[in-house]
C-alpha positions as CSV (number, residue, x, y, z in Angstrom):
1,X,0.0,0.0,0.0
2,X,2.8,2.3,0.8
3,X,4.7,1.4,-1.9
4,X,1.6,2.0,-4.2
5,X,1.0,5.0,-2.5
6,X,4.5,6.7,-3.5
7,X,5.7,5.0,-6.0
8,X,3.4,3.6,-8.4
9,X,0.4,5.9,-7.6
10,X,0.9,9.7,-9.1
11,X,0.4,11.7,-6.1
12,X,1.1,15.3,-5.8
13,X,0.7,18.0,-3.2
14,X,-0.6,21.7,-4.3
15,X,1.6,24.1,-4.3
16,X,1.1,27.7,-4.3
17,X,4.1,30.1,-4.8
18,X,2.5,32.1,-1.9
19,X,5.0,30.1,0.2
20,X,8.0,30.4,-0.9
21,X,7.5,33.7,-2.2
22,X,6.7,35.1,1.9
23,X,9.6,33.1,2.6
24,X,12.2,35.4,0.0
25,X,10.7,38.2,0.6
26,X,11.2,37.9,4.3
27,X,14.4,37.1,4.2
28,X,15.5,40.1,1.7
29,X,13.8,42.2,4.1
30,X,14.6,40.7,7.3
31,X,18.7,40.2,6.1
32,X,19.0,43.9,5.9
33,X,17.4,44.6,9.3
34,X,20.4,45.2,11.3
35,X,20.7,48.1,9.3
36,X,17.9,50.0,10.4
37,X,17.3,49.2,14.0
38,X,19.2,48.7,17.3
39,X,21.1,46.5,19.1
40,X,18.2,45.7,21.7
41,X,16.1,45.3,19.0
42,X,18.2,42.9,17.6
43,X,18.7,41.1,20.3
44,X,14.8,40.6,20.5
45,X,14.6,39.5,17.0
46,X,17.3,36.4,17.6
47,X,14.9,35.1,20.3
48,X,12.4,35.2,18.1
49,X,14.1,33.8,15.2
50,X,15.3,30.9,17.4
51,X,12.0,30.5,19.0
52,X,10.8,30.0,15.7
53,X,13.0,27.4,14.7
54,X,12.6,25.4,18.0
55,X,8.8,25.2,17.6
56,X,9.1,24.2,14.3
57,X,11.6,20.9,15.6
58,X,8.7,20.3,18.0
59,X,6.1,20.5,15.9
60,X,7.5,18.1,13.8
61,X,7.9,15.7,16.5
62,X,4.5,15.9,18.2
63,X,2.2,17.5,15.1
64,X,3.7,15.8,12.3
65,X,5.0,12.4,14.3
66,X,3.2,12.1,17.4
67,X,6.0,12.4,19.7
68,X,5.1,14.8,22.4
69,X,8.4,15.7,24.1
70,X,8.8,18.0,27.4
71,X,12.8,17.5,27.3
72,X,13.2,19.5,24.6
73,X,15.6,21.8,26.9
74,X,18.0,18.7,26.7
75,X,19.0,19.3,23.4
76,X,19.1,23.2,23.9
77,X,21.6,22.8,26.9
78,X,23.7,20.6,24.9
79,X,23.6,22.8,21.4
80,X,25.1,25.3,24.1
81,X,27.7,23.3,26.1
82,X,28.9,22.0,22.7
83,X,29.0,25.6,20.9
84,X,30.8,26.9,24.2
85,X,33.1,24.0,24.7
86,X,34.6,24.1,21.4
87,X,34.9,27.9,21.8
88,X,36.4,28.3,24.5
89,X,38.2,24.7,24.6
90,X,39.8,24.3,21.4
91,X,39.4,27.5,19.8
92,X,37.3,27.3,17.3
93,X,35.1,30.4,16.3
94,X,31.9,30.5,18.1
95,X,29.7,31.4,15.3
96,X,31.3,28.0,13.4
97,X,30.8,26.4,16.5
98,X,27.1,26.9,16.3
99,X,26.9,24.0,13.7
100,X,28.9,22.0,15.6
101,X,26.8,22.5,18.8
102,X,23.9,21.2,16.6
103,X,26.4,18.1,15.5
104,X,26.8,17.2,19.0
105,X,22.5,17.5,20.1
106,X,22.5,15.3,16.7
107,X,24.7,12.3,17.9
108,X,23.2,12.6,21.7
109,X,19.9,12.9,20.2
110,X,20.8,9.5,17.7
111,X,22.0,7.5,21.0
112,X,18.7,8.9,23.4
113,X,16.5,8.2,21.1
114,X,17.7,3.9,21.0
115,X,16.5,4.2,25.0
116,X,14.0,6.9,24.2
117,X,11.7,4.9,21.5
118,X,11.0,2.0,23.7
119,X,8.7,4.2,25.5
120,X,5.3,4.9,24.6
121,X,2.6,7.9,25.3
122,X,3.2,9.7,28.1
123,X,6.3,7.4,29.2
124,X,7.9,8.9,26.2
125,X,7.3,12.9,27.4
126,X,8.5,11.8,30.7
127,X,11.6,9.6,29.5
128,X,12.4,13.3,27.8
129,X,12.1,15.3,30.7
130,X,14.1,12.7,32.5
131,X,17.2,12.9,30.2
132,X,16.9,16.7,30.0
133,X,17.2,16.5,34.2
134,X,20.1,14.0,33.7
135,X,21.8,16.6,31.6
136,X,21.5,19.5,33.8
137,X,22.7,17.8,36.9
138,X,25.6,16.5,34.9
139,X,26.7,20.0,33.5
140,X,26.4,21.1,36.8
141,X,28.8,19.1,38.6
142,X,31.2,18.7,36.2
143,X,33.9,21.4,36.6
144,X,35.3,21.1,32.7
145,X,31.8,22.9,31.9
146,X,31.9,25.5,34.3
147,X,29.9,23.3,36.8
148,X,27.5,25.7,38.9
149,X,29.0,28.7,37.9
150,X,28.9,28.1,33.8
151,X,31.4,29.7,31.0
152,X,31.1,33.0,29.3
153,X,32.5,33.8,26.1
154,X,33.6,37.4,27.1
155,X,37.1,36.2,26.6
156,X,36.9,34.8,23.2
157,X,34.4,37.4,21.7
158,X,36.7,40.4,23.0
159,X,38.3,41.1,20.1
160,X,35.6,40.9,17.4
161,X,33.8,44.6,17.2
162,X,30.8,44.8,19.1
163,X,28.5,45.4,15.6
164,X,29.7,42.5,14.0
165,X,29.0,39.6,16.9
166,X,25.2,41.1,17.1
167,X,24.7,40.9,13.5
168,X,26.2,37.8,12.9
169,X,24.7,36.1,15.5
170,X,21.1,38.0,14.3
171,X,22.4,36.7,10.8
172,X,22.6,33.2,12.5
173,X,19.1,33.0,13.7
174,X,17.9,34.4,11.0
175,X,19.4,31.8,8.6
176,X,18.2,28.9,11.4
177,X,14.6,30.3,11.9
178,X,14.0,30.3,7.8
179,X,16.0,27.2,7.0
180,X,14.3,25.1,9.5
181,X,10.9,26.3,8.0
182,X,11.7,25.7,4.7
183,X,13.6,22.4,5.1
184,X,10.6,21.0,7.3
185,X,7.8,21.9,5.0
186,X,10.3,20.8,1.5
187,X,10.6,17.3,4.0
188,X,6.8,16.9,4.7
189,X,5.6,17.5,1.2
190,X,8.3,14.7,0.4
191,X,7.7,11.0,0.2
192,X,9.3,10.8,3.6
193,X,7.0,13.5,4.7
194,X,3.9,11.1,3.6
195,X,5.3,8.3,5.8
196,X,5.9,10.8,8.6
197,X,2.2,11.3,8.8
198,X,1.3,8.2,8.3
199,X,3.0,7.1,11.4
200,X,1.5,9.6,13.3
201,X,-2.1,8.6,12.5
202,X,-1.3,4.6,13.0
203,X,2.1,3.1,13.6
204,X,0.9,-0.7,13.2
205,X,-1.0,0.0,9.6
206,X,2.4,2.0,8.5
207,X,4.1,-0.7,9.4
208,X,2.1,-3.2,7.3
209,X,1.9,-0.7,4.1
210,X,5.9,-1.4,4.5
211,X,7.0,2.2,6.2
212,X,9.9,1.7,7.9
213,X,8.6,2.9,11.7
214,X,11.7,3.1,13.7
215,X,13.7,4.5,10.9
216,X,11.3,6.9,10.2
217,X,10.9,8.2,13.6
218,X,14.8,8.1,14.3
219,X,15.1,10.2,11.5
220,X,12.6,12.8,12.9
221,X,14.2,12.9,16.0
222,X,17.7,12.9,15.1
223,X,16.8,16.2,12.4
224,X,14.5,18.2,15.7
225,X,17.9,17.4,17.9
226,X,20.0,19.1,15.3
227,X,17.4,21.9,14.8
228,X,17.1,22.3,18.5
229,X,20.7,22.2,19.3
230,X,21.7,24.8,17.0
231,X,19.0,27.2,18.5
232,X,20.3,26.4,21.6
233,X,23.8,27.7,20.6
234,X,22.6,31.0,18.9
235,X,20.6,31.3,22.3
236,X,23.4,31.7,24.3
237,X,25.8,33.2,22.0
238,X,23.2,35.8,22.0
239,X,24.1,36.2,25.6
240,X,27.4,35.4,25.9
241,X,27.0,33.0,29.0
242,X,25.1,29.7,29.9
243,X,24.5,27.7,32.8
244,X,23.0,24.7,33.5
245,X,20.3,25.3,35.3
246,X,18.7,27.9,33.0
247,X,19.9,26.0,29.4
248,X,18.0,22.7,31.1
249,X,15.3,24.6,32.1
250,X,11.6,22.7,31.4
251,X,10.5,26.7,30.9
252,X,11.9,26.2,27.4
253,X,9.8,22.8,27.1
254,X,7.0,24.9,28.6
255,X,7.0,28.0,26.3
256,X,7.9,26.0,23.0
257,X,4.7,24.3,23.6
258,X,2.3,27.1,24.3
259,X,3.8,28.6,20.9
260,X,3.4,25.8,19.1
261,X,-0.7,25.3,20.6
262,X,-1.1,29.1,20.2
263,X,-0.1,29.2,16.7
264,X,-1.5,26.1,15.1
265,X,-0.2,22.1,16.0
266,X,0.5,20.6,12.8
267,X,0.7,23.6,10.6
268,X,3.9,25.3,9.3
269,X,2.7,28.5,9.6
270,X,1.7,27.7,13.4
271,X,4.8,28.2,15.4
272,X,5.6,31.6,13.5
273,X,2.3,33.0,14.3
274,X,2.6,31.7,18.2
275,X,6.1,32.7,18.2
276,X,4.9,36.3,17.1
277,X,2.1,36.1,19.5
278,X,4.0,34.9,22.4
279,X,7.1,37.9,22.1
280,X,4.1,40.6,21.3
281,X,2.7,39.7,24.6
282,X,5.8,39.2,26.4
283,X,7.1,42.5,25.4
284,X,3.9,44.8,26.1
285,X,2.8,42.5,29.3
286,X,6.5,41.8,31.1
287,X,5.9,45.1,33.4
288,X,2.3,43.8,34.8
289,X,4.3,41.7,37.4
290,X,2.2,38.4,38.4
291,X,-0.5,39.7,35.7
292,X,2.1,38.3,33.1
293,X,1.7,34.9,33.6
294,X,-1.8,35.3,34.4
295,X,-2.4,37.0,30.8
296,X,-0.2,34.2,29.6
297,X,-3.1,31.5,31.1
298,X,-5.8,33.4,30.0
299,X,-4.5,34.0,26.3
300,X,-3.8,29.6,26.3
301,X,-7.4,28.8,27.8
302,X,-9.3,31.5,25.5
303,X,-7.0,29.6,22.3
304,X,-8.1,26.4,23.5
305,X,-11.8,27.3,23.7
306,X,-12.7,29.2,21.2
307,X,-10.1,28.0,18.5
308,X,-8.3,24.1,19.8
309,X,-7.1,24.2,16.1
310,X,-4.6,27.1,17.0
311,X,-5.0,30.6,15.7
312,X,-3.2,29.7,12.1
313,X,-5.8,26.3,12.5
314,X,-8.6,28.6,12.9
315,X,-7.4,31.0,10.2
316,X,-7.1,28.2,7.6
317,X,-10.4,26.2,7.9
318,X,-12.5,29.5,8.0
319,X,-10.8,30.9,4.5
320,X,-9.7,27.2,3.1
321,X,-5.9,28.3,2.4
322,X,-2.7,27.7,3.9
323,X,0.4,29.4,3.0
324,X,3.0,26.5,3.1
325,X,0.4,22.9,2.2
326,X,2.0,19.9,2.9
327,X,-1.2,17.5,2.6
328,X,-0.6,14.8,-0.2
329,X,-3.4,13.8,-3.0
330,X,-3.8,10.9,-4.7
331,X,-4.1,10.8,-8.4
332,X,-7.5,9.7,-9.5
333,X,-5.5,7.7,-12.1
334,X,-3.9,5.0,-10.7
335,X,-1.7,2.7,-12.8
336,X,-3.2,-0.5,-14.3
């Protein structure tokens, strides 16, 4: 069935230029940002970018695969570690070593996930959270990381003008935050991208239509590890300093989740409309003391209520269009 499905039927996804064209445009615009506006508001604009990127990793995982993960802030703490260790370590420059802090969430990512995927439902969110804890109590105790105290890359950013490590690191997140996007929604209008879904929806019929499961979902995770790693890195080289007990932090779990439920589960578009939602209220709200987080609830029970689809799911079934489609169709003419 599978194999009839994507490789003898002709199936096609529809695919409006509206997509890719927002995406260009964006980034033209976007790129020459740094420009025009400040360092603070730079500064803004990274955590939004990398916000972005990291809802997008879990999105795929939980709206696209069905893995819903509250240790995302494992692979954030170790994108970090890695891009800082190499830094500061071995002397690498620390806007290369944002790849390679990636690399490194990758590998753990590839060797979690053989423990990881024995674990089903809500054994799986809690095996996450679990490792992410593991993690943060081993970064904190070990003295070659900093231990309780961290690292800080004051010393190895010193001499590179003060303009050029905010925009390169805005450069950074704004190269993660599109790529990400773009390589997720090429990936899930893809073959792959079909048997993605189809895992979600039933992993025993997948199986039987001859999807590789594991593989498939090894895949997934390993590629949201490497997504999430390298927003990790950009995080913190956006502040200069990490430690372990804010880079392991379920708040990140906790916040990439009401983006991604905000904006639209299982859309593209989703986690860039909750990401803009989430910063607009942060940003106007973060002087109202304890009124924050209540306007935080409130904004997350109203979503649920009146629109469980997300604001982007909303958006889309009232006006039937979505800006980046990834849904497959099968050819009414199948071969004989």
């Amino acid at each position: 069935m599978y194999d009839a499905l994507t490789q003898s039927a002709v199936w096609r996804v529809k695919t409006p230029k509206s997509g890719l064209v927002a995406i260009a445009l964006a980034a033209i615009v976007l790129a020459l940002a740094p420009v025009a506006i400040g360092p603070g508001s730079l500064r803004l604009l990274v955590e939004v970018f990398t916000m972005i990127a990291l809802a997008q990793a879990w999105n795929l995982l939980a709206g696209y695969t069905g893995f819903v993960s509250v240790g995302q802030q494992a692979f954030i703490g170790i994108g970090a570690y890695g891009m800082f260790a190499v830094a500061l370590k071995m002397g690498l420059n620390p806007f290369s070593s944002v790849l390679v802090g990636g690399i490194v969430a990758a590998v753990i990512g590839a060797f979690a996930a053989l423990a990881l995927f024995r674990l089903r439902g809500p054994y799986f969110a809690i095996g996450t959270w679990v490792l992410a804890e593991l993690f943060r109590i081993f970064f904190i105790n070990t003295q070659y990381f900093g231990g309780a105290s961290g690292l800080t890359l004051a010393r190895v950013l010193r001499g590179i003008p003060r303009d050029v490590r905010l925009n390169t690191t805005y450069w950074l997140a704004l190269a993660l935050a599109l790529g990400s996007t773009l390589l997720i929604y090429l990936l899930l209008r893809s073959r792959f991208g079909l048997a993605v879904r189809t895992v979600r929806d039933n992993e025993a019929s997948a199986e039987s239509a001859g999807v590789n499961v594991w593989g498939t979902k090894f895949m997934v995770f390993v590629l949201a590890s490497f997504i999430t790693g390298c927003a990790g890195a950009i995080l913190y080289l956006n502040t200069m300093f990490v430690g372990a007990n804010a880079a392991f932090s379920v708040k990140w779990s906790a916040l990439i989740i009401f983006v991604v439920i905000i904006g639209g589960i299982g859309t593209i578009e989703g986690p860039i409309v909750g990401a803009l939602v989430y910063f607009t209220l942060r940003e106007y709200l973060s002087d109202f003391g304890t009124w924050y987080i209540i306007t935080f609830g409130l904004v997350a029970i109203a979503a649920m209520i009146v629109a469980p689809q997300g604001i982007w799911g909303y958006v889309a079934g009232r006006f039937k269009y979505h800006l980046f489609p990834v849904e497959a169709e099968i050819s009414k003419d199948l071969p004989r």
